[in-house]
N, C-alpha and C positions, 0 to 999 in steps of 0.2 A: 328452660332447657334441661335435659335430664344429665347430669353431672354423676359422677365416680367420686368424686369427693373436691371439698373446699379446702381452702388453705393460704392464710394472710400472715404474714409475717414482718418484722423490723428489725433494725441494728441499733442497738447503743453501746454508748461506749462509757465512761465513766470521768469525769474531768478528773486532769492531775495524775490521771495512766496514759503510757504511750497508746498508742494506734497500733496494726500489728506488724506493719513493716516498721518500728523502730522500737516499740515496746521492747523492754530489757527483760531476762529472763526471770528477776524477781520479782519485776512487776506484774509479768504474768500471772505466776506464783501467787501473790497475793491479792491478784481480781478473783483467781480459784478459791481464794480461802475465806473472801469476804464473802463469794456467792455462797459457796458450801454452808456456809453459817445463816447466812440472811434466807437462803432457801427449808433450811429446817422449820422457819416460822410461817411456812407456805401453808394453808388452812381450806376448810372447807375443799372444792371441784380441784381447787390447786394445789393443794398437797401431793408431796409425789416424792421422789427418792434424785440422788444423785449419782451418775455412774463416772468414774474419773477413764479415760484410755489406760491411763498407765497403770498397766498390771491388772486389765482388765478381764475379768472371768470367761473363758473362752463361748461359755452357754450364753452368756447374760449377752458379750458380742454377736455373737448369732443372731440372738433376738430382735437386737437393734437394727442388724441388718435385713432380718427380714421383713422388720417394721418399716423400714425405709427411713429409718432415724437417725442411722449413724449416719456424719461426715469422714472422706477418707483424705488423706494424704494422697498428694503426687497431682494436683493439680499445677500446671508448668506457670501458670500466672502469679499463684500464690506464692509459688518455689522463688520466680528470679525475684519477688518482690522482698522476700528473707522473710515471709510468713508462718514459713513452716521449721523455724528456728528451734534448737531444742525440741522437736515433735519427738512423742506424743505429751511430752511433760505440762502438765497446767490447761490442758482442756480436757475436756467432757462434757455429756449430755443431762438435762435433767429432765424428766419427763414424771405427768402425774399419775394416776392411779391408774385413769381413763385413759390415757394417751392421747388426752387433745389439746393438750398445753405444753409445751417444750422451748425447751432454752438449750443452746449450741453454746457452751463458754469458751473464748481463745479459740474461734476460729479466723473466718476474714476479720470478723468486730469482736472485742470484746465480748459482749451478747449478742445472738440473733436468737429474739421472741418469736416463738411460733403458735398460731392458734389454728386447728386442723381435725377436721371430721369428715366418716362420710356421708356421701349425700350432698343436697345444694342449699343449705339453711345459712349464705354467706352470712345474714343478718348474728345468729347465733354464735358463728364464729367470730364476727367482727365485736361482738359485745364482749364477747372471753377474751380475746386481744386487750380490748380497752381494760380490764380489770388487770389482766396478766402485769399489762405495762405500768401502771401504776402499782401493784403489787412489788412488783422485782425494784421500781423506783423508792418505793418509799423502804423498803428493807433493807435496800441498798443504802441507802440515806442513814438510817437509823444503826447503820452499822459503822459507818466511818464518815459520816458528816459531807458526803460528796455527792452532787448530782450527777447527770448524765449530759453530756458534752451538746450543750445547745449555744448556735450563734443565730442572732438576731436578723439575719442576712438570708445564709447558707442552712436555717434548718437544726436538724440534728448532725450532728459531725459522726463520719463515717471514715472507713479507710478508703472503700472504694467511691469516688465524684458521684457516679451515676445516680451512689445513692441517698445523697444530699438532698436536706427538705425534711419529707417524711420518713423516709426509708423501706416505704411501706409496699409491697410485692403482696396483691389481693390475687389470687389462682384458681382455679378451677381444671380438674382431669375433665376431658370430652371428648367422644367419640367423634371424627368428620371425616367419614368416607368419603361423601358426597368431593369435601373441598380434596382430598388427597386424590381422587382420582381427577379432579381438575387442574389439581399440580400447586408441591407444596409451595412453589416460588409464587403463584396468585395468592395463595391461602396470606403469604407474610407482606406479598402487598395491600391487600385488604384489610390484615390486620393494623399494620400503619396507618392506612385512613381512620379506622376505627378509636386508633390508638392503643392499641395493643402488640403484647407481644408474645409470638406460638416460639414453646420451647417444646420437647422433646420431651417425655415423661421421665425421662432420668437425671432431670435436671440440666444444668445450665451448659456442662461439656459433656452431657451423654450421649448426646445423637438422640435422632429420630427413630421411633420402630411402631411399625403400625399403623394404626389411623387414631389412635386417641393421643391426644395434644395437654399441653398443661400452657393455657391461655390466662396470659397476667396484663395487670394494668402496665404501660410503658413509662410512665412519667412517674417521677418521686419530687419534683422540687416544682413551686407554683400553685398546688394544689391542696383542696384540704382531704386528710386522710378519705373521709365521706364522699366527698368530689370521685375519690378515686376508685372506691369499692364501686360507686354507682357508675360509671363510667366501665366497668370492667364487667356488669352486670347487664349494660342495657348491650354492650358489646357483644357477649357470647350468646344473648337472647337471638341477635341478627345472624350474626354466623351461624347457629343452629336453624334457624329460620330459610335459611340462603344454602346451607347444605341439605336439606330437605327437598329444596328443588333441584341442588345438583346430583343428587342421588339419582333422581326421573332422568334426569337429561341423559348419565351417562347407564342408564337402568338400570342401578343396585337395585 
C-alpha cells in the first residue's frame, strides 16, 4: 500500500522511578540526567543531540514543531492524572542526526522510543526500533545499574493499562478516500475486525482532517512485538485494497 510514512514506537520506564502520575519532581530530574548522559554515548545512525523544554531556544522549538516531534502540554487526561506536574521541568526530546530515532523523555512514560521514516520500509523501521531499544537499555543500565520496569505477567510497565505487554504502536500515515467517503464510522468498524486502530493524523486527541489516517496495530499485551508489526501490515494491505473499490463505487 503506498504510505506517507512509517512510524513504531514504545514506552519504558525505568525500575526504582515513579510512573508519571506519582513520580516526584527529583525523580524526574534525575531520569533527565541519566538519559542526557547515557545518550551522549549514542553512536553510529543513533547519534543525535538532546533538547531539554526548559529554556528552550525559540528556532530550535519551531523545528520540533514543524517536524511534528514536539509533545505539547494541556492534554486534560494527562493534566487530572498530575502528569503535567512541574511542566516543562525534566523533559525533552532527543532526536538523531537523521530524525528517525527519537526519544520523548518525562512525558506520559518516562521514555517513549520512537523509530520513524518516510515511506513504507516498516521492516527498516522495526529493525532501528529493535537496536534504539536496546541501545537506550543498555546505557541506561551502564549508567546507574537499573533496568527498565518488566513484569513477568503484565509485560513492560507503563503508566497508561492499554499499554501494557509490549508497548508497541506500529503506524502508518495513508491516504483512504475511498473509506471516508463510505463513512468514517464503517472505516473504525472494519478496522476492529481487522484489529486495528484509525487515529487522526494529529495524533491521539487531534481530531480527523482529510482522508489520510494514521492506522496502528490495536493490541499491545498477548502479542509478540512481530505478531504485531505484521498484523498492522497485512491490515492496511486490506484497507488499501478495499478502498480502492470504494473509490469506484462512490466514483473518485
Amino acid at each position: 500500500a503506498p504510505v506517507h510514512s512509517s512510524r513504531i514506537r514504545v514506552g519504558r520506564n525505568i525500575d526504582g522511578f515513579g510512573l508519571s502520575a506519582g513520580i516526584t519532581q527529583q525523580q524526574r530530574l534525575d531520569v533527565e540526567k541519566l538519559f542526557k548522559s547515557a545518550s551522549q554515548k549514542f553512536s553510529g545512525e543513533l547519534a543525535g543531540d538532546y533538547y531539554p523544554l526548559t529554556g528552550m531556544d525559540e528556532k530550535v522549538r519551531q523545528q520540533l514543531v514543524d517536524d511534528h516531534f514536539l509533545f505539547m502540554s494541556g492534554d486534560p487526561n494527562l493534566k487530572v492524572g498530575g502528569m503535567e506536574r512541574d511542566w516543562p521541568e525534566g523533559r525533552g526530546i532527543f532526536h538523531n542526526n537523521e530524525k528517525t530515532f527519537l526519544v520523548w523523555v518525562n512525558e506520559e512514560d518516562q521514555f517513549r522510543i520512537i523509530s520513524m521514516q518516510k515511506g513504507g520500509d516498516v521492516k527498516g523501521v522495526f529493525e532501528r526500533l529493535v537496536k534504539a531499544i536496546d541501545t537506550v537499555g543498555s546505557s541506561v543500565k551502564a549508567e546507574s545499574g537499573k533496568e527498565f520496569m518488566l513484569d513477568e505477567k503484565y509485560g513492560y510497565i507503563h503508566t497508561c493499562p492499554t499499554n501494557l505487554g509490549t508497548g508497541m504502536r506500529a503506524s502508518v500515515h495513508i491516504d483512504l478516500p475511498g473509506w471516508t467517503a463510505e463513512g468514517v464510522d464503517k472505516l473504525k468498524a472494519r478496522c476492529e475486525e481487522l484489529a486495528l486502530q484509525p487515529r487522526g493524523t494529529r495524533g491521539e486527541s487531534g481530531g480527523q482532517t482529510g482522508h489520510t489516517y494514521d492506522i496502528s496495530n490495536k493490541h499491545r499485551l498477548g502479542y509478540s512485538e512481530v505478531q504485531l508489526v505484521q498484523t498492522m501490515i497485512d491490515g492496511v494491505n486490506k484497507l488499501y485494497e478495499e478502498d480502492v473499490e470504494l473509490q469506484k463505487k462512490h466514483g473518485l
